[in-house]
DOBANU-46611 format. One record per residue (C-alpha): residue number from 1; residue in one letter; x, y, z. Coordinates in Angstrom, 2 decimals. Example, Ala and Ser with C-alpha at 12.3 -4.5 7.8 and 13.67 -1.06 7.14 Angstrom:
+-----+--------+---------+---------+---------+
! num ! residu !       u !       v !       w !
+-----+--------+---------+---------+---------+
!   1 !      A !   12.30 !   -4.50 !    7.80 !
!   2 !      S !   13.67 !   -1.06 !    7.14 !
+-----+--------+---------+---------+---------+
This chain:
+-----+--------+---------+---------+---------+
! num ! residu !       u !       v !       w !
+-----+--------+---------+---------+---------+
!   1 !      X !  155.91 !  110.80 !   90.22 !
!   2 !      X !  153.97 !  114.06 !   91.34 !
!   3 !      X !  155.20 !  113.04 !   95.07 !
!   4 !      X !  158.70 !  114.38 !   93.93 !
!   5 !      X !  157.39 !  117.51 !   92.95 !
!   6 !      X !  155.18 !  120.15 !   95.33 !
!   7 !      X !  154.36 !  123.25 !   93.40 !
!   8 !      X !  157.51 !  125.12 !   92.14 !
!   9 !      X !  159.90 !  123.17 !   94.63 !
!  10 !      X !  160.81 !  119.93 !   95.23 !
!  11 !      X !  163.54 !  118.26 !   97.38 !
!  12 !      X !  166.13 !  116.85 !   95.23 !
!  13 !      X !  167.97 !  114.98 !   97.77 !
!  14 !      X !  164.66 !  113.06 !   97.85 !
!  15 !      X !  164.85 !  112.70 !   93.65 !
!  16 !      X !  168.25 !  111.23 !   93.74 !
!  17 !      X !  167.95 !  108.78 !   96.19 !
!  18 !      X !  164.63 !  108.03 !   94.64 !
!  19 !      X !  166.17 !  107.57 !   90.90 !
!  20 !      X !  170.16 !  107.10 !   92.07 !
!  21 !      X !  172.19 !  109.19 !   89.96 !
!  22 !      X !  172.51 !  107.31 !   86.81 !
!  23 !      X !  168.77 !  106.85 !   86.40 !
!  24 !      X !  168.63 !  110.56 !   86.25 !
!  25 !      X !  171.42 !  110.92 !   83.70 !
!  26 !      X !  169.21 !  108.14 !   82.03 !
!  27 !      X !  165.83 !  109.09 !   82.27 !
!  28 !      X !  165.99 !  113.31 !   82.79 !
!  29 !      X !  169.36 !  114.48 !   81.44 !
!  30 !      X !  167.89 !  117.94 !   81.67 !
!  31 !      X !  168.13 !  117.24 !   85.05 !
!  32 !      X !  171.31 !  115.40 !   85.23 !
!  33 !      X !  173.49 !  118.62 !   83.44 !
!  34 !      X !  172.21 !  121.13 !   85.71 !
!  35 !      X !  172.97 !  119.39 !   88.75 !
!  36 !      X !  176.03 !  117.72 !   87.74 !
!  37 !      X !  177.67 !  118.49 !   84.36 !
!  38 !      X !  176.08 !  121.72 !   84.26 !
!  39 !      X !  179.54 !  123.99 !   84.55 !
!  40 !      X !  180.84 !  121.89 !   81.72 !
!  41 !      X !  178.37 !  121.53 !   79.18 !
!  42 !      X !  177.37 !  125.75 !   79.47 !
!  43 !      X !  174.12 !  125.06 !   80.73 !
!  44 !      X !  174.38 !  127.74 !   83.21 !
!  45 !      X !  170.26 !  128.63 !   84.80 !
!  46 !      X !  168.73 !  130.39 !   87.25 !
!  47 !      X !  168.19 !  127.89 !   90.36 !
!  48 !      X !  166.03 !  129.02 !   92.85 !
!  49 !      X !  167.48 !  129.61 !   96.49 !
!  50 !      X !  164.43 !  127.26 !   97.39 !
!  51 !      X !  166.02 !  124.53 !   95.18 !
!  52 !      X !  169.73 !  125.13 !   96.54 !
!  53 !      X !  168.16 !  124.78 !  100.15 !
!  54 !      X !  166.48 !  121.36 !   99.97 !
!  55 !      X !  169.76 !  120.18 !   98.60 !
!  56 !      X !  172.25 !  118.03 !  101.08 !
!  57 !      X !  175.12 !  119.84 !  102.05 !
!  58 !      X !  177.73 !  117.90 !  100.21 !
!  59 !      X !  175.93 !  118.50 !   96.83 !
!  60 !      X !  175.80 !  122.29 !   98.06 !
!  61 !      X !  179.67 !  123.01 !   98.64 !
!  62 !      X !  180.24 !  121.20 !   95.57 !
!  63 !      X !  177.77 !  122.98 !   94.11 !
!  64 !      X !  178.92 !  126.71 !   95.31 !
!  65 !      X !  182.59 !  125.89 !   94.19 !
!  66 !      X !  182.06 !  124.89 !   90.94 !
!  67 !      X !  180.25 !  128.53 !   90.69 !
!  68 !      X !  182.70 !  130.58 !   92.21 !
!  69 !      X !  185.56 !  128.48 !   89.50 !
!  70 !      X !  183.17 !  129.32 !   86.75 !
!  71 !      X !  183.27 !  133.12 !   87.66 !
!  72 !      X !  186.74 !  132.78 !   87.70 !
!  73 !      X !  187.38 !  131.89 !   84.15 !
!  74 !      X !  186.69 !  127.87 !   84.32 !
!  75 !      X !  183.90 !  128.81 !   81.76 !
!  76 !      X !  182.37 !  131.15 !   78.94 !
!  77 !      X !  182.06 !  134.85 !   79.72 !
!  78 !      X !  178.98 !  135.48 !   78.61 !
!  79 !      X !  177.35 !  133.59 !   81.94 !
!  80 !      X !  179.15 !  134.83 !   84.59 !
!  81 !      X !  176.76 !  138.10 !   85.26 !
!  82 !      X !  174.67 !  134.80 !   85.86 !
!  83 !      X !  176.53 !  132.96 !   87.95 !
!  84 !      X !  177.24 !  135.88 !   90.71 !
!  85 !      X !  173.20 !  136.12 !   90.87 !
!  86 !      X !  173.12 !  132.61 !   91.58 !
!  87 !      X !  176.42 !  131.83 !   93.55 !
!  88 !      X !  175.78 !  135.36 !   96.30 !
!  89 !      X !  172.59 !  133.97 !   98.00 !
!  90 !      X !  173.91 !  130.51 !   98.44 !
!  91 !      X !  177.42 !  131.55 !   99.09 !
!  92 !      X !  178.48 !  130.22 !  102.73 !
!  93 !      X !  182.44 !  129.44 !  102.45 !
!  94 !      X !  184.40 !  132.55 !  103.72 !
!  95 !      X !  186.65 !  132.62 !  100.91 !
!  96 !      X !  183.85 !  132.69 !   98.27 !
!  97 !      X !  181.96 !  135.72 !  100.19 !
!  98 !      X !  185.27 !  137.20 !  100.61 !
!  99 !      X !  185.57 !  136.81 !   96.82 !
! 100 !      X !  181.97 !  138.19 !   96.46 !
! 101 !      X !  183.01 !  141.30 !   98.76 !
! 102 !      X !  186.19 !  142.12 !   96.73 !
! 103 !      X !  183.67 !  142.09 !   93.38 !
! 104 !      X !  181.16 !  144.15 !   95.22 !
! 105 !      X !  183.25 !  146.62 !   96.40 !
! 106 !      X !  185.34 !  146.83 !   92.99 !
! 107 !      X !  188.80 !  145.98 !   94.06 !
! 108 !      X !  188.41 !  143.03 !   91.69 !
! 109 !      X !  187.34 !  142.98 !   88.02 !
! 110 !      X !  186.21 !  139.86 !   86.54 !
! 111 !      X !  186.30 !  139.61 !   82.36 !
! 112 !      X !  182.60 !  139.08 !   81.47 !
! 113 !      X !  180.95 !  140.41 !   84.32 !
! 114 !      X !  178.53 !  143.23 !   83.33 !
! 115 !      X !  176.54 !  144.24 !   87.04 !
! 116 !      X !  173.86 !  146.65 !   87.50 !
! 117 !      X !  172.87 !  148.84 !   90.05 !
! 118 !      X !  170.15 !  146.69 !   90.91 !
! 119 !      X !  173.27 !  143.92 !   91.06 !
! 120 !      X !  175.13 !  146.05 !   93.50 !
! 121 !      X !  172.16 !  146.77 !   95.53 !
! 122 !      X !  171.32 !  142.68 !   95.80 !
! 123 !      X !  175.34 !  141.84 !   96.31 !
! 124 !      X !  175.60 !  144.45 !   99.14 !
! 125 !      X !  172.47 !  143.03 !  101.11 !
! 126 !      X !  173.52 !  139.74 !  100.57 !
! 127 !      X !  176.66 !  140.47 !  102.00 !
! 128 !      X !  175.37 !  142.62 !  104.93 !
! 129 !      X !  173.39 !  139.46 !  105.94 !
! 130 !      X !  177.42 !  137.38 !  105.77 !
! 131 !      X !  179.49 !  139.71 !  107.18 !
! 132 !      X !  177.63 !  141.35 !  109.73 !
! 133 !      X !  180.04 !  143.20 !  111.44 !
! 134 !      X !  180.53 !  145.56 !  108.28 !
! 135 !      X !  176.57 !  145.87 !  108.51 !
! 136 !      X !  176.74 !  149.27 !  108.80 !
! 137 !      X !  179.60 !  150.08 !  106.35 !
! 138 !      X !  178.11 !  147.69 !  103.83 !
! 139 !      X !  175.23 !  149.60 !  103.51 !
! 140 !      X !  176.28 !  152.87 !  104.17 !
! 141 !      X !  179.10 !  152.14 !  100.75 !
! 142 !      X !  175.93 !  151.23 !   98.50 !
! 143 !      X !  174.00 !  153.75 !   99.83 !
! 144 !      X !  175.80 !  155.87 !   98.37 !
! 145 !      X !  176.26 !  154.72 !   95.34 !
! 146 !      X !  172.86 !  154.85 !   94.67 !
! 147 !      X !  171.74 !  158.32 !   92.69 !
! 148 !      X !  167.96 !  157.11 !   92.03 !
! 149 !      X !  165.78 !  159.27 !   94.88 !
! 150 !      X !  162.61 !  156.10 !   94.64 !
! 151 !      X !  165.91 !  153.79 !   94.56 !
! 152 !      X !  167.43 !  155.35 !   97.97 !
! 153 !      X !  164.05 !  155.35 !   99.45 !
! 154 !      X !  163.63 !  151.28 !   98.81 !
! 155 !      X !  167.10 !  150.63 !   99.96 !
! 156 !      X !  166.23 !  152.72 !  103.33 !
! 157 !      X !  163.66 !  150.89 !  103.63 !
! 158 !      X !  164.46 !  147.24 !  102.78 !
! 159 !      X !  167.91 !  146.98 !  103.77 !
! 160 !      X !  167.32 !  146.85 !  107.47 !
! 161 !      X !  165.85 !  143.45 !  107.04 !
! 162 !      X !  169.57 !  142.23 !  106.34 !
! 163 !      X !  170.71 !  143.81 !  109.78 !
! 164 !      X !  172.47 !  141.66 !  112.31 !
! 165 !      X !  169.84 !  143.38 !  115.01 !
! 166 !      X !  166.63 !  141.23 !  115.79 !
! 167 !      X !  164.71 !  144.50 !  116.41 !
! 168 !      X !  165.72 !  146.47 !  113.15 !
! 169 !      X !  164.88 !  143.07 !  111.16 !
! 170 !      X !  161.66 !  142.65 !  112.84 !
! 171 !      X !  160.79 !  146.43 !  112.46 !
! 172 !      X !  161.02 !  146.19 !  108.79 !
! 173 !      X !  158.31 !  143.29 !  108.78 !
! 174 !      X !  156.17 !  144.51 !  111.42 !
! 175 !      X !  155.85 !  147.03 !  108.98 !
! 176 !      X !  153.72 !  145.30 !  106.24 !
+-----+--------+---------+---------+---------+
């Protein structure tokens, strides 16, 4: 039904109330193990911030804890680089962002978790945008962490858009 689908998003609230839950496990199990047995069965993927926002709330906090168990050893190693990219732009429970914090700033080590520079850099302004009292520390931390000179200059320049200050967001898009 191209209804249920608009370009690269599509509301899934509107696809299980249109199929009911068991239809999907019937007719698109694809479907049916990412969005409910997916922890389980392994089949940890990318999903899009746009596809975690057009979900309902319950199927969100469901979704976000069964994440942040994953990461913490309910499932194979190998995916949970993976599952910190997904879980820290969704992540809206203060224990789970506290969690993300802790990982971020290194006071926690989690077996399996291999994160870049460009992880640390995404973490930090993710977090920035959460906990925006430690704006300034937040950034200031990865700032310096970063050694690459193009690097520092994108960071400068991009991370003011996470900034709890209407003007320093809107300066960094009133300047495109």
């Amino acid at each position: 039904d191209t209804t249920l689908f608009n370009s690269l998003k599509f509301d899934l609230n509107l696809y299980f109330n249109h199929f009911g839950i068991e239809a999907t496990k019937n007719g698109n199990p694809i479907m049916y193990n990412v969005f409910n047995d997916y922890l389980e069965w392994g089949k940890i993927l990318f999903v899009s911030p746009f596809v975690i926002n057009s979900m309902n709330l319950q199927i969100c906090t469901d979704f976000e804890n069964d994440l942040y168990r994953y990461l913490n050893g309910g499932g194979s190693a190998k995916f949970r680089t993976q599952v910190l990219r997904t879980l820290a732009p969704i992540a809206t429970n203060k224990s789970i962002v506290d969690y993300i914090y802790k990982v971020w700033n290194k006071n926690i080590s989690v077996p399996g978790l291999a994160l870049s520079e460009n992880d640390y850099i995404d973490l930090s302004l993710e977090l920035a945008i959460r906990r925006p009292l430690e704006y300034d520390t937040i950034i200031s931390e990865q700032l310096s962490r970063i050694s690459n000179p193009d690097k520092i200059r994108e960071y400068l320049f991009v991370s003011p858009a996470a900034s709890p200050s209407p003007n320093a967001r809107d300066s960094v898009f009133n300047s495109f």
